[in-house]
C-alpha positions, 0 to 999 in steps of 0.5 A: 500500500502506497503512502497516500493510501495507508493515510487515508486507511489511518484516516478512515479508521480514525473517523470510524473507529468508535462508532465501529466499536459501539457497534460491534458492542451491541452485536457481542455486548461485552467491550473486550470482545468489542474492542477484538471484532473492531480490530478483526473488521479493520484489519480485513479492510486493510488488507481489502483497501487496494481492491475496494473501488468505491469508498463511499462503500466503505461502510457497508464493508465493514459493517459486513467483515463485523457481523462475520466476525460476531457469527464466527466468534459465536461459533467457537466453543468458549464463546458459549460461556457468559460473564456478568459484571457487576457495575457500581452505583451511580452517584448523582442525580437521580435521571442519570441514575434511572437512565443507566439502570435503563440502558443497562436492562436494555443490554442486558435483554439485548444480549439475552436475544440469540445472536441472530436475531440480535444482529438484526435489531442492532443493524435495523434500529441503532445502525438504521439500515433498512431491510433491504441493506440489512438483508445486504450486509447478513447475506440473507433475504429480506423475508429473513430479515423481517422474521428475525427481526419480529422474533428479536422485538418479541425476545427483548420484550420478553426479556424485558417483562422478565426483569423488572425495572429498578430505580436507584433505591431498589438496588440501582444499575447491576 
């Protein structure tokens, strides 16, 4: 790769890397594993980069070497094994509070829907794809697409009346 192209990559990689992450996140719901599928997905781009004629593509690129990423990490044997963190209390205003105890239910449901269907919502509602760029980026069809995606809203909300919600005085965010 000549010099003017690995500025560009660097450049790229730079705009992008932290919206990659947050992405890849979603996906695996744990930041270390996040952190892996980013590197994963850039450094199948870098080595793509010469061949890659349209970089307005670039994007849909990576967001595809991502979710290949997530379904071949899925499938390895230690994978199955699943971690929990306990976060601290949030010291503060009350919102703020509430809002973490939120996002936190909201992952952790997020990450209790089969990875699948978790993709799809990840890259239908936080990404915004349609189902037609969503069916492009899993290789799949649309009817597949709009299954997994019904059956990911219906996991979430089922996970989500599981657990109740918890204000900051029943416990806070955990």
């Amino acid at each position: 790769m000549h010099r003017d192209e690995e500025e560009a990559f660097s450049s790229y990689v730079a705009a992008r890397r932290d919206r990659v992450r947050r992405i890849a996140f979603l996906l695996c719901g744990d930041w270390h594993r996040a952190d892996d599928l980013t590197q994963t997905a850039f450094v199948k781009l870098y080595g793509a980069w010469d061949k890659v004629r349209d970089r307005g593509a670039l994007d849909a690129y990576v967001r595809s070497c991502l979710v290949r990423a997530v379904v071949d990490e899925s499938r390895r044997p230690w994978r199955r094994e699943r971690s929990v963190d306990v976060l601290p209390e949030v010291a503060g205003l009350d919102d703020l509070a509430e809002r973490v105890v939120d996002r936190d239910r909201v992952r952790a449901a997020l990450a209790a829907v089969p990875p699948g269907q978790r993709t799809a919502l990840v890259l239908r509602y936080f990404e915004g794809l349609d189902v037609a760029a969503t069916a492009a980026a899993l290789g799949c069809s649309e009817g597949t697409v709009k299954s997994q995606t019904a059956r990911g809203l219906a996991a979430l909300k089922r996970e989500l009346e599981r657990a109740p919600a918890r204000g900051p005085a029943e416990g806070g965010a955990s």
